[in-house]
N, C-alpha and C positions, 0 to 999 in steps of 0.2 A: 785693498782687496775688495772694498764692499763697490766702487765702485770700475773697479774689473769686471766683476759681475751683471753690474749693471750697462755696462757697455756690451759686455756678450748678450745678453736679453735683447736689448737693443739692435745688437749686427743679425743678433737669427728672426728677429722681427721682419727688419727691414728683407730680410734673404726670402721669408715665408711670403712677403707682401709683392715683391718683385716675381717670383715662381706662380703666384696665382694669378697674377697680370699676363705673362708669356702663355702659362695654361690657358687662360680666357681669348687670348687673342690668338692661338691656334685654335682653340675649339669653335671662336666664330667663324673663322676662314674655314671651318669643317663644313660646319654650316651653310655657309654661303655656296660651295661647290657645290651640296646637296641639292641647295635650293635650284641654281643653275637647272643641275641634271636633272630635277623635276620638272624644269620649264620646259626646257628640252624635249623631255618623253613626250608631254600632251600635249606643245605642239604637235608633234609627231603623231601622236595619236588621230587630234583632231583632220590631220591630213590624211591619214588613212582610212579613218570614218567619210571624208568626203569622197574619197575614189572608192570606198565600197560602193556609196549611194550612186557615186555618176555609174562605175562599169555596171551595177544589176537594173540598170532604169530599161526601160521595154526598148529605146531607140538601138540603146550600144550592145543589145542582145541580137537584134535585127540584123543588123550592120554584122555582128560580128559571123553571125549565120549563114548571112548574103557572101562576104566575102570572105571567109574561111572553109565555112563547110558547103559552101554550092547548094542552100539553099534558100528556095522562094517562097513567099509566101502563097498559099493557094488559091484558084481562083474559087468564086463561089457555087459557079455548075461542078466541080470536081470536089466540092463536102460531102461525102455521105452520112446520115445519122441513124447509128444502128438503136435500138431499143433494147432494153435489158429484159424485157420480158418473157 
């Protein structure tokens, strides 16, 4: 009997030791996908912050002005400058 006992101690040992292995090694593959989809985003990000800066730069405003909305930039006999006074 006593070592019945001791064999059960022993099989729910070894059962609790096994389940926190499979736990660990699902919860790093948890991990690791998280990690991915972090990389993922801010590259993402970082590609987005680049096409912010290139489309607001003064040239692709221009450009975009000239050939969407028709128009030009002005000459400078055609500036007039009014005064707030």
């Amino acid at each position: 009997m006593k070592y019945f006992v001791l064999l059960f101690i022993l099989c729910l040992f070894g059962f609790m030791v096994a389940a926190m292995r499979i736990e660990i090694n699902r919860s790093g593959r948890a991990i690791s996908q998280v990690q991915n989809e972090v990389e993922i985003k801010e590259a993402r990000n970082q590609y987005l912050e680049l096409e912010i800066a290139r489309l607001s730069g003064p040239q692709h405003v221009t450009a975009y002005a000239q050939e969407k909305l028709g128009l030009v930039p002005a000459k400078p006999h055609e500036i007039i400058i009014l005064d707030d006074k």
